[in-house]
C-alpha positions in Angstrom: 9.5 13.0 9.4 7.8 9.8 9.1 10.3 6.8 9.8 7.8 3.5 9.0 8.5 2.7 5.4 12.3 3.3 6.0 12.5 0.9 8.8 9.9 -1.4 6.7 12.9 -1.1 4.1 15.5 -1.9 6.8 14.0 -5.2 7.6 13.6 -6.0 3.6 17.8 -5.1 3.1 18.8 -7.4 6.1 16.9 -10.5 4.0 17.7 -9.5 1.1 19.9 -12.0 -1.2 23.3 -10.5 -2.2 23.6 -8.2 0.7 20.7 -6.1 -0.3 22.3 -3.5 -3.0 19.0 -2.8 -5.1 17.3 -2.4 -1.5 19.7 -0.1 -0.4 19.8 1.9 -3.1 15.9 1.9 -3.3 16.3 3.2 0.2 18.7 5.8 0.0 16.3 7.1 -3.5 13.3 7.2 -1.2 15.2 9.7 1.6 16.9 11.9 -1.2 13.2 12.4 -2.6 11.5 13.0 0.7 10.6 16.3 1.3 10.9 16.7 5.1 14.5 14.9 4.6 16.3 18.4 3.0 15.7 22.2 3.2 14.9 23.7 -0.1 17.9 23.7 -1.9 20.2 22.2 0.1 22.0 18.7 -0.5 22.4 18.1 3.3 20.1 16.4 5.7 17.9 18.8 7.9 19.4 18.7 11.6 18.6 15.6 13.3 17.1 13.6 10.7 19.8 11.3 10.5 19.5 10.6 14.2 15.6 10.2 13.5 16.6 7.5 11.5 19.3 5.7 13.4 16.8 5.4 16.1 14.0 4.6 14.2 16.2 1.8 12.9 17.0 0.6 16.5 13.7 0.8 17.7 13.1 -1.8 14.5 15.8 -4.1 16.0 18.1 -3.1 12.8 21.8 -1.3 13.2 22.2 1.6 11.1 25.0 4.4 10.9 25.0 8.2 9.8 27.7 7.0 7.7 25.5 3.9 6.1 22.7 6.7 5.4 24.9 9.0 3.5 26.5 5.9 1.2 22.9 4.6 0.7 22.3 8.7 -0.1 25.8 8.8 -2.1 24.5 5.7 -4.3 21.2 7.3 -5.1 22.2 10.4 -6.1 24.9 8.4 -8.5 22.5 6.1 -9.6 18.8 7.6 -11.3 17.8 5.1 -13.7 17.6 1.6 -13.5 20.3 0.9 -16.4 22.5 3.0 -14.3 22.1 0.7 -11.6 22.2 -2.4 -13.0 25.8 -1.7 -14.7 26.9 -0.9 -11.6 26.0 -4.1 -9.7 27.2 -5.7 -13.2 30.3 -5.3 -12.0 30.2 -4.6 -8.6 27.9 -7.8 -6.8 27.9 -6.8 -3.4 27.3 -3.4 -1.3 30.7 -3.3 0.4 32.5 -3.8 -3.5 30.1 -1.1 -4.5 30.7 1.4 -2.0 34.9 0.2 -1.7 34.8 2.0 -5.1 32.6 5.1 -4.1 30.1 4.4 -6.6 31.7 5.1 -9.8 29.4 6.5 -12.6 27.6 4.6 -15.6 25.8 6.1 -18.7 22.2 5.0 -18.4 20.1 4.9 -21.6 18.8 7.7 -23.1 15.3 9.0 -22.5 15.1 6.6 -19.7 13.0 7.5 -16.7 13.9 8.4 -13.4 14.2 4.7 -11.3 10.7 4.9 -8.9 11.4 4.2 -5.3 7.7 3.2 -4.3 6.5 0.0 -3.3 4.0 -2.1 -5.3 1.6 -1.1 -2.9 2.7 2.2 -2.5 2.2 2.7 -6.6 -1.3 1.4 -6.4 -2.6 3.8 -3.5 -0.9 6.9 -5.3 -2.8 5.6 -8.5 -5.7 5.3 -7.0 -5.4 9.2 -5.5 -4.8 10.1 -9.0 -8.1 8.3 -10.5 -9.7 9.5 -7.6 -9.0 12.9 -8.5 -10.3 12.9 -12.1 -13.1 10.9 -11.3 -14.3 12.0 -7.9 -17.1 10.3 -5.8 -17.7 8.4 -9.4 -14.5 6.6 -9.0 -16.1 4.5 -6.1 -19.0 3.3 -7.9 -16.7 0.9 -9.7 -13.5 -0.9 -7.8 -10.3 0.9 -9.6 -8.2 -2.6 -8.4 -10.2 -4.8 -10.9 -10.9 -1.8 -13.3 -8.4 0.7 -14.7 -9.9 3.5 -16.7 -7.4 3.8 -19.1 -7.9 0.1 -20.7 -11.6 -1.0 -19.3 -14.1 -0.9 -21.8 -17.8 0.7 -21.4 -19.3 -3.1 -22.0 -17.2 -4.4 -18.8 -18.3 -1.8 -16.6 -21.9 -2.7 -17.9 -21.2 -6.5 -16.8 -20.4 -5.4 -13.6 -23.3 -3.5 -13.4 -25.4 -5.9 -13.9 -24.1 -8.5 -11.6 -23.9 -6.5 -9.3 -28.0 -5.2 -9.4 -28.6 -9.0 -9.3 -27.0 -9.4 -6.0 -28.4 -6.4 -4.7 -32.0 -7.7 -5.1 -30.7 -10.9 -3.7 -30.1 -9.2 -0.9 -33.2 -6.7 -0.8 -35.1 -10.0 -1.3 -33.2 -11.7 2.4 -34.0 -8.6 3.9 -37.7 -8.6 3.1 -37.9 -12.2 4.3 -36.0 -11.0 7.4 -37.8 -8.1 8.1 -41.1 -9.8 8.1 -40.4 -12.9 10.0 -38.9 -10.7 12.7 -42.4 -7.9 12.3 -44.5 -12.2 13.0 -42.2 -12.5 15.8 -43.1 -9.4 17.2 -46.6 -9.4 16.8 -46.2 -12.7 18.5 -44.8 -11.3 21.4 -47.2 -8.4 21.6 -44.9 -6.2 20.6 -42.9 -7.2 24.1 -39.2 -6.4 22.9 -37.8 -8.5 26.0 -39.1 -11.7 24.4 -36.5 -14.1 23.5 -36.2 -15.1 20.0 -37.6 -18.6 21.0 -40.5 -18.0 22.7 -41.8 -15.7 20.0 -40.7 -18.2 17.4 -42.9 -20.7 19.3 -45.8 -18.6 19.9 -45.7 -17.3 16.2 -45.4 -20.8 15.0 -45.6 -23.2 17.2 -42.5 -24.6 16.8 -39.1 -24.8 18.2 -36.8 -22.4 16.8 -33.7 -24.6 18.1 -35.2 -28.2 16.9 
């Protein structure tokens, strides 16, 4: 079970105005939705992945009880939706008022979708999986952060084209002039590979590479 972006979350609920309720409850969505957390079917952690956690949290310099996991796990499993969790802080402000009450139920509005657990950066990587999997090795040939497919237009991907062929031969043209002031500086040096840079600068042009 991988422990990183829970004890990430740990850190974020410890500086966290208002005691950290949203992050909690962000937290306890994230463990009720990971797989390796729960056998199929069961509403119980696996054995020992509580105690993963505890110690995780430790290692992390944060305190956290198998008793705080299953509140954060009670308030997820109460709380789906984002309307649902807002009426709830509504009227309870803080974690310890919230849990005091054992997380009474609120109607959340209808059709709404399930509240999503995942970072911002988390979202963008698992878009990005997604593009890549429609799109394939074609998805690299234009950056999916500045261009989403579903809104970008054929004309801006043919702007960006563009600029970028201009800076390519930019570049093909530095490399030319690289390639044959080093070939001068070669020839220079007789083709003596152990010839510094100066020397065969001096030789090739009688000047001072350095001046």
């Amino acid at each position: 079970m991988k422990t990183t972006q829970y004890t990430r979350q740990e850190k974020a609920i410890a500086s966290a105005d208002a005691g950290g309720v949203r992050e909690r409850w962000m937290w306890g969505l994230r463990l009720l939705r990971d797989p390796e957390a729960f056998a199929p079917g069961s509403t119980q952690l696996k054995p020992g992945r509580a105690d993963e956690l505890v110690k995780a949290s430790a290692a992390a310099g944060r305190k956290l009880s198998a008793r705080e996991i299953q509140r954060r796990l009670q308030c997820a499993r109460t709380y789906r939706t984002e309307s649902e969790f807002r009426r709830a802080v509504a009227e309870f402000q803080t974690w310890r008022e919230l849990s005091d009450a054992n997380f009474p139920e609120f109607d959340g509005a209808e059709g709404e979708p399930l509240a999503d657990h995942r970072t911002d950066a988390e979202r963008q990587r698992d878009h990005a999986r997604a593009l890549a999997d429609i799109f394939g090795e074609q998805g690299t040939l234009f950056p999916l952060a500045d261009f989403e497919p579903t809104l970008t237009p054929l004309k801006d991907l043919a702007a960006y084209a563009e600029e970028m062929a201009e800076l390519t031969a930019r570049f093909r043209k530095r490399d030319e002039e690289r390639r044959a002031y080093l070939d001068a500086l070669i020839e220079a040096a007789c083709g003596d590979m152990s010839t510094t840079w100066q020397e065969a600068h001096q030789r090739a042009y009688g000047e001072d590479v350095t001046a």
